[in-house]
ROSEVEX-758526 format. One line per 8 residues: number of its first residue (from 0); their letters; for each residue x, z, y of C-alpha. Coordinates in nm, 2 decimals, padded with zeros to 4 digits. Each point is the difference from the previous one (the first is absolute). Last residue first. Layout:
# residues N
NUM	a	X Z Y  ...
This chain:
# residues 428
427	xxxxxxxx	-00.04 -00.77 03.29  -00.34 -00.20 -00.07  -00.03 -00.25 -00.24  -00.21 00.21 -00.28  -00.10 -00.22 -00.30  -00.35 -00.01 -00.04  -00.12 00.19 -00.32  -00.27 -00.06 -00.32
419	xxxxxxxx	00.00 00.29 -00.19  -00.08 -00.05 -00.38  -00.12 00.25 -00.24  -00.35 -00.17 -00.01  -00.05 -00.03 00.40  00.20 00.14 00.29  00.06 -00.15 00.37  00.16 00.03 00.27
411	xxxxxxxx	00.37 00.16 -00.09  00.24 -00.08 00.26  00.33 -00.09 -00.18  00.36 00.08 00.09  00.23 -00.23 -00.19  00.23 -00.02 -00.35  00.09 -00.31 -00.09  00.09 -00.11 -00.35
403	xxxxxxxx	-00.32 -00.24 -00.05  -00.10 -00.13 00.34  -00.29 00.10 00.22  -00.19 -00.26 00.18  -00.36 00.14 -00.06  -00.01 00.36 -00.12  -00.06 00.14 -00.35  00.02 00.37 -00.07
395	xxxxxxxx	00.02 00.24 -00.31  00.05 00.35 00.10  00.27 00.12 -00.24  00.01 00.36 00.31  00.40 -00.21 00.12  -00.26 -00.30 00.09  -00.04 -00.26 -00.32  00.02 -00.37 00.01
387	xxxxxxxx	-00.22 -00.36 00.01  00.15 -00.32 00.17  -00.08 -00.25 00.26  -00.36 -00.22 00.00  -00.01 -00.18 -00.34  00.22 00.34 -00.16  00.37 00.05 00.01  00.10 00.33 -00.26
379	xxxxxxxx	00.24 00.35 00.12  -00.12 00.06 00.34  00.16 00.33 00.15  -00.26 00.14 00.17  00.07 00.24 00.32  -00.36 00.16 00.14  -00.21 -00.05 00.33  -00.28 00.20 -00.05
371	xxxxxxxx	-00.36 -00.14 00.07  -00.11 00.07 -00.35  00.24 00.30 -00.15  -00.29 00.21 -00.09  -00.17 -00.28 -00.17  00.26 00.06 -00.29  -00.07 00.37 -00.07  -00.39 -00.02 -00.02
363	xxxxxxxx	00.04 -00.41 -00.23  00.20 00.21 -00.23  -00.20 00.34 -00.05  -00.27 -00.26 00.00  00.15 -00.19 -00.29  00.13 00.33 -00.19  -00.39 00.17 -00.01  -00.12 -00.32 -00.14
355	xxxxxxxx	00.33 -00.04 -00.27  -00.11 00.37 -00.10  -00.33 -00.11 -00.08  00.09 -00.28 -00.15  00.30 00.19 -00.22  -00.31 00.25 -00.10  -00.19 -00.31 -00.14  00.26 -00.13 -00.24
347	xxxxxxxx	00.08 00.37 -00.08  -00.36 00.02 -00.08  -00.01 -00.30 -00.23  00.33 00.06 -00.16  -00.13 00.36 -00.13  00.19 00.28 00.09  00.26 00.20 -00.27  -00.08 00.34 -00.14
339	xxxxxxxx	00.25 00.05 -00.27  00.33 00.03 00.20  00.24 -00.21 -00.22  00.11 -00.28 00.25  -00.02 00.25 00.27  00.37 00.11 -00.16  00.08 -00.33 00.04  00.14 -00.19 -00.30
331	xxxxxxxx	-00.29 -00.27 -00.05  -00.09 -00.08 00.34  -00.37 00.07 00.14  -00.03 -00.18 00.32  -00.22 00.13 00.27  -00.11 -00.25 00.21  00.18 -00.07 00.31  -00.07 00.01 00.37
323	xxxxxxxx	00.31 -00.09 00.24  -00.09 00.15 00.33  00.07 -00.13 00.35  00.02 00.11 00.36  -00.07 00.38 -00.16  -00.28 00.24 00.25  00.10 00.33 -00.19  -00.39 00.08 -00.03
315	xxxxxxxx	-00.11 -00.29 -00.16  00.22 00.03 -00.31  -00.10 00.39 00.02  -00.34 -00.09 -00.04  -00.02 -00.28 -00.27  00.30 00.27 -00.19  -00.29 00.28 00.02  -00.24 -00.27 -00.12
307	xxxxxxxx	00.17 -00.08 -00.29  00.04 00.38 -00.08  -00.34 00.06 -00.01  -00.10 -00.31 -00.18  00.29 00.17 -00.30  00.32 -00.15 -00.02  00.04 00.07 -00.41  00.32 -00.21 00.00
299	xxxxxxxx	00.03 -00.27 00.32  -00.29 -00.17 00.07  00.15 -00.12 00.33  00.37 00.02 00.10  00.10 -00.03 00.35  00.35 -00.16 00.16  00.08 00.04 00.34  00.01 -00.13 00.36
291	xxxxxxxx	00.08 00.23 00.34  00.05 -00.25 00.30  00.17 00.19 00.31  -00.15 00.04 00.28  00.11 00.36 00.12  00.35 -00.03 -00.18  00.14 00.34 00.07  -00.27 00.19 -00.02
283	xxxxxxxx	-00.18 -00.27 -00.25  00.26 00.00 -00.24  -00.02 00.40 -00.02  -00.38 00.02 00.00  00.03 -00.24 -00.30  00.24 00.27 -00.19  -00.27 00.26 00.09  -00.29 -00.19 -00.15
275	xxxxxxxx	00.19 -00.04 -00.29  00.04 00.36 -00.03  -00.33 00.05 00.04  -00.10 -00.25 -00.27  00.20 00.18 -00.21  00.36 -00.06 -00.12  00.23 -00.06 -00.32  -00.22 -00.22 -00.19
267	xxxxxxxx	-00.04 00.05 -00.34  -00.28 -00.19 -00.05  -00.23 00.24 -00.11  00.11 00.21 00.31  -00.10 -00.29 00.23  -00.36 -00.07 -00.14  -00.04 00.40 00.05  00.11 -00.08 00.37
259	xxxxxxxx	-00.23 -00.25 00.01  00.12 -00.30 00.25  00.17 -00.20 -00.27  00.30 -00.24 -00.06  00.16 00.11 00.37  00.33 -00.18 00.02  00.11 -00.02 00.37  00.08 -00.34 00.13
251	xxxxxxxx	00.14 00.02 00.31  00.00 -00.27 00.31  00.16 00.13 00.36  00.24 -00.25 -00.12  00.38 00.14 -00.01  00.22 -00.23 00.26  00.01 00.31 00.26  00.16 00.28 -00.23
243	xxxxxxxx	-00.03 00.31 00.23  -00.34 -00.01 -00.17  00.12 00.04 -00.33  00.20 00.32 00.06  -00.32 00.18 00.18  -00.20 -00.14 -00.32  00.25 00.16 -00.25  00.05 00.32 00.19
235	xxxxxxxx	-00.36 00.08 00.08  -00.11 -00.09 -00.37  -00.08 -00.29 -00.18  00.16 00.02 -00.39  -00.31 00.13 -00.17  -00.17 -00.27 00.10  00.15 -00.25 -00.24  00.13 -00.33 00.17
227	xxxxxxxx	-00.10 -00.32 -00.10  00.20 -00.26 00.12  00.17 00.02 00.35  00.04 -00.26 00.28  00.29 -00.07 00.20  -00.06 -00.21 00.28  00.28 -00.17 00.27  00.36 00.00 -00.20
219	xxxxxxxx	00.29 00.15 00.20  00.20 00.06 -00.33  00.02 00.41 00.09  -00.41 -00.04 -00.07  00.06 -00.04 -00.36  00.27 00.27 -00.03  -00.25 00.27 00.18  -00.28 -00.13 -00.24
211	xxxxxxxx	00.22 00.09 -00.30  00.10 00.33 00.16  -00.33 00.10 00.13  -00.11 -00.04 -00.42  00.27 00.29 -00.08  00.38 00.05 -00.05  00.15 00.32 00.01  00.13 -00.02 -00.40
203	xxxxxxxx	-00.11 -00.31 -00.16  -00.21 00.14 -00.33  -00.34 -00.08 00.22  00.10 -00.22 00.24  -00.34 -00.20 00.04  -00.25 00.23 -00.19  -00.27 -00.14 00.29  00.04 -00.35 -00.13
195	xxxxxxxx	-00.15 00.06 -00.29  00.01 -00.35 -00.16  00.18 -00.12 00.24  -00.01 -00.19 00.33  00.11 -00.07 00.34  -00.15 -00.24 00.23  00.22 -00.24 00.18  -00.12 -00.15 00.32
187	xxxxxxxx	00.17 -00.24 00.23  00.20 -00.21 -00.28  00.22 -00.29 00.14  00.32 -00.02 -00.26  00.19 00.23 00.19  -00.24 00.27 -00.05  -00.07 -00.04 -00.36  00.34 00.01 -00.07
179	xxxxxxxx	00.06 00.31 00.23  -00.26 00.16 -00.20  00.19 -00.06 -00.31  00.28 00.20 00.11  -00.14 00.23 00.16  -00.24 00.10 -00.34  00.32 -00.02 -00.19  00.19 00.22 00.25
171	xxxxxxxx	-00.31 00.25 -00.07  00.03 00.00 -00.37  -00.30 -00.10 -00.16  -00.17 00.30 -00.20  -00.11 00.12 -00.34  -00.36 00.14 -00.09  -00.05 -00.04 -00.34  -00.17 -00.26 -00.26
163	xxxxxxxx	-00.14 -00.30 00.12  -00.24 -00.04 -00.33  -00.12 00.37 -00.08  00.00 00.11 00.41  -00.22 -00.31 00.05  -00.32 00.11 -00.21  -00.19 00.19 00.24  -00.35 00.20 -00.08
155	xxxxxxxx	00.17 00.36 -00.08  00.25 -00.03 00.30  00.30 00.01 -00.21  00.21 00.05 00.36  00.38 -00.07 -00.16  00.00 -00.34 00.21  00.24 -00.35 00.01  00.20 -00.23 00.21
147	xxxxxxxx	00.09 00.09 00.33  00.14 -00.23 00.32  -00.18 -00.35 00.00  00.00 -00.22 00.26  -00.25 -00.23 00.04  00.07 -00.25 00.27  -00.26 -00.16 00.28  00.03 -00.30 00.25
139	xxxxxxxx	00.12 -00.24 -00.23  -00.23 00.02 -00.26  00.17 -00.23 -00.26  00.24 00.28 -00.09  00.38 00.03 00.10  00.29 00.27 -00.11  -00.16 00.14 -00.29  00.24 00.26 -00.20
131	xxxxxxxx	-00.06 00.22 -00.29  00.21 00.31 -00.06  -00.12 00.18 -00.26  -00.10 00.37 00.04  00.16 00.19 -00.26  -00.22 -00.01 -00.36  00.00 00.37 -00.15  -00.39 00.03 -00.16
123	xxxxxxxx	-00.03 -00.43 00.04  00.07 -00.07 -00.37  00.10 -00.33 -00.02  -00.17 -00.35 -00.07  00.19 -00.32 -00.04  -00.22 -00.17 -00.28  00.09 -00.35 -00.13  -00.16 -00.30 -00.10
115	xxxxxxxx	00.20 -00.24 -00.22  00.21 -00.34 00.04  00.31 00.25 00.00  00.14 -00.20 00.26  -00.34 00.00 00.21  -00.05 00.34 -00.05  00.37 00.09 00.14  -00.02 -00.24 00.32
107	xxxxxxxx	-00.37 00.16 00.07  00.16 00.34 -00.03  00.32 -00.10 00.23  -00.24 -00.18 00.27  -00.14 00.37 00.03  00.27 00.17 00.04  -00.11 00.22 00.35  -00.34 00.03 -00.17
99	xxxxxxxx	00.18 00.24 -00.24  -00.24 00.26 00.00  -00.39 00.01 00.03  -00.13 -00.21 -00.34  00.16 -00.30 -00.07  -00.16 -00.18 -00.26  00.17 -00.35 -00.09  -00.20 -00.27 -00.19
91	xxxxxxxx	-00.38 00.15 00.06  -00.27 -00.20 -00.26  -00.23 00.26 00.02  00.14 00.15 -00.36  00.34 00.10 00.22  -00.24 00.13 00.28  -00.11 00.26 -00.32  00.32 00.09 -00.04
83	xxxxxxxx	00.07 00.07 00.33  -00.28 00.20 00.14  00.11 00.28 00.24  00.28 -00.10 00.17  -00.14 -00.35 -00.01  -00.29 00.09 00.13  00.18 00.16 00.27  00.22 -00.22 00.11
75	xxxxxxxx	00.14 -00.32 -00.16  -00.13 -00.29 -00.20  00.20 -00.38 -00.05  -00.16 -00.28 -00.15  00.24 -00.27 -00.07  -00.24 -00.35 00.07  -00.10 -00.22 -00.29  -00.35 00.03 00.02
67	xxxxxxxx	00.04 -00.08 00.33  -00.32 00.11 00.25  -00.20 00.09 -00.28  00.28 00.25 -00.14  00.02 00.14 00.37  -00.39 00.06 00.04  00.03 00.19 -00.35  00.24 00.22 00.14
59	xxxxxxxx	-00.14 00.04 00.34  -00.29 00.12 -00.19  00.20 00.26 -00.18  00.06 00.15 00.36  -00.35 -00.04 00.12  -00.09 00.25 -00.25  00.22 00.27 00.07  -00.09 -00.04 00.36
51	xxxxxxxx	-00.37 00.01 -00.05  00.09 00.35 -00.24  00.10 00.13 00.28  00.36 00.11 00.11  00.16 -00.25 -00.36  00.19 -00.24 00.25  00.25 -00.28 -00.05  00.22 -00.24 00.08
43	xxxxxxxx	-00.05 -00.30 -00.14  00.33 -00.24 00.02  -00.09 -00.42 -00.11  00.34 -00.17 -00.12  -00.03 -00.36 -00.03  -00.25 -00.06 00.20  -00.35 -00.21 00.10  -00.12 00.07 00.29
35	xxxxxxxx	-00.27 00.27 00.02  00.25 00.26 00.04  00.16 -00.13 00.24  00.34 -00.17 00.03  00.38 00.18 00.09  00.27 -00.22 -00.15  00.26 00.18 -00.15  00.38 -00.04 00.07
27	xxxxxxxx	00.09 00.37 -00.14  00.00 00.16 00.36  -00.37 -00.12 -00.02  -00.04 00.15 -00.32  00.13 00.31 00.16  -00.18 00.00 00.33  -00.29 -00.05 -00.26  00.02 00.35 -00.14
19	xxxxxxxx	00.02 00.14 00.35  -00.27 -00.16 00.12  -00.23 00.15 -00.31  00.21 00.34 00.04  -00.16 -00.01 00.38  -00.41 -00.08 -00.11  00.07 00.22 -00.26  00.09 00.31 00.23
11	xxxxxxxx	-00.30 -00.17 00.27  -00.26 00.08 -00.31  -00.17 -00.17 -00.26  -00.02 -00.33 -00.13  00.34 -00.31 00.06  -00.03 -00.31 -00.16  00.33 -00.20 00.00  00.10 -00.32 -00.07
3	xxxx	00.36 -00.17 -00.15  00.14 -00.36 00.03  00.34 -00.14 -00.17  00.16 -00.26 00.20
């Protein structure tokens, strides 16, 4: 039986066209190995964000090679959109780019006839959304779901809207339909996911984000959880329609990239800081406790002290349950790519500490406000003493005697390092 392994960087849409692309080799007779073990096919999916991602990517290649030097090396995603000549001189066999995952058996069968490396790249400017499909994943408790491909923002610093091309939608008895497979084969929590997944609909006439939820929940499943929303799209009507939705987690993760509104307009952002503010006064009206996370850029192009310290402020002042801190970037294309007055690695190095500080005890302040609640955790891995999972807020808890799969109501007593440790509430 012919083996393949995959290597999956980036984000929750690559995570879900990984799966998908080995339900197909599966479906094809494959045997499923890791990546360390030694294959015949080896699958990098990849990510060109940062500059760390891009790099990681091509060492996945080399790590591949080492592992069999006689393996098939396939490379898809966005390096691949990008790059594919030059992934062709890295020793790549089949590159795949971001279309035609869904015949991806049918490339490597064509390259391995032809006994020569072959590109399958296309232009992305008019791509429809391509139906993928994962019906199982090895976490068993939780399913990525993804609804939208693509974005037509150009924010000056991002590179994604050149290699996934334009926003295009899954049709909402596709989404049913794959959420009933998910359902019926013992997920509790599927998070949905794009690559803007607040353009969901856009081109399908009366038919918004709500609607995609709405046709999740309609399958009886327990959490829905939603990628990264934009906040330009929380308003009164949107949050007032998600909370008559009871499986969505109280858990939003609102893209920020800078507290400085001049930061902000550099970036072509399309709010301020008030209006972000606004959008999180929203959430919190109608979800009071709800866990606000985010994304933040640091060193970004001519950020000024002044401006570094306006974002340290406002990042402490919204009170987020987690923060993702990131170094600015610089990736050939952008438009920030060419501004002339770009930071120093050194002090964006030390800014991203600084904003990491101000991110941990915005963290450890939202999460020791729940000590002493009793909270539902659905427990996803067994541990020495039960198993470890996440409350509806992505709290991460561990309590003695739980059991992967289950969901229960957990007393929280204690908090330490990211961790709770909770007792496992018997009472009626």
């Amino acid at each position: 039986m012919m083996t393949v392994a995959f290597h999956t960087l980036g984000c929750k849409v690559n995570q879900y066209d990984s799966e998908a692309m080995l339900s197909e080799f599966i479906n094809a007779g494959y045997q499923h190995v890791a990546f360390d073990e030694k294959a015949d096919i080896y699958v990098i999916n990849t990510c060109i964000v940062t500059h760390t991602g891009e790099r990681k990517s091509f060492q996945m290649i080399r790590r591949a090679k080492h592992n069999n030097p006689n393996a098939f090396i396939v490379v898809a995603g966005c390096l691949a959109q990008r790059d594919s000549e030059k992934l062709l001189d890295k020793g790549a066999d089949l590159v795949i780019g971001n279309s035609d995952r869904k015949d991806i058996v049918k490339h490597v069968n064509e390259a391995l006839e032809a006994k020569r490396a072959i590109i399958k790249v296309k232009d992305l400017r008019h791509a429809h959304f391509e139906n993928l499909s994962v019906e199982s994943y090895s976490d068993k408790t939780r399913a990525i779901l993804k609804i939208q491909e693509g974005c037509d923002r150009y924010c000056t610093y991002c590179i994604i809207p050149y290699v996934r091309g334009g926003v295009r939608s899954r049709s909402i008895e596709s989404i049913r339909r794959e959420a009933q497979k998910l359902v019926k084969n013992g997920y509790r929590e599927i998070v949905l996911t794009g690559i803007h997944l607040s353009s969901y609909g856009r081109g399908q006439e009366g038919i918004s984000l709500i609607d995609a939820i709405s046709a999740v929940a309609e399958e009886n499943i327990e959490r829905i959880r939603l990628g990264s929303l934009e906040p330009c799209i929380i308003d009164e009507d949107f949050a007032r329609k998600l909370n008559d939705i009871p499986a969505v987690c109280p858990q939003f993760h609102l893209s920020l990239q800078s507290g400085s509104d001049t930061v902000l307009k550099r970036m072509a952002r399309c709010y301020t800081t008030e209006e972000y503010t606004n959008s999180v006064n929203i959430l919190r009206k109608y979800y009071p406790d709800c866990a606000i996370t985010t994304d933040v850029i640091c060193g970004f192009s001519a950020e000024t002290e002044q401006e570094h310290e306006e974002s340290l402020s406002f990042v402490d002042s919204i009170g987020f349950s987690r923060v993702h801190v990131f170094p600015y970037s610089r990736r050939s294309g952008t438009a920030a790519a060419k501004m002339s007055e770009q930071i120093l690695k050194e002090i964006k190095t030390r800014r991203a500490r600084e904003m990491t500080a101000v991110a941990k005890k915005s963290q450890d302040r939202y999460a020791k406000g729940f000590l002493g609640k009793v909270v539902s955790v659905l427990f996803e891995e067994n541990t020495d003493i039960g198993a470890i999972g996440y409350t509806p807020e992505y709290l991460r808890v561990e309590a003695e005697g739980a059991k992967q799969n289950s969901i229960a109501n957990v007393k929280l007593v204690e908090y330490s390092k990211g961790i709770f440790k909770g007792v496992i509430n018997t009472e009626a």
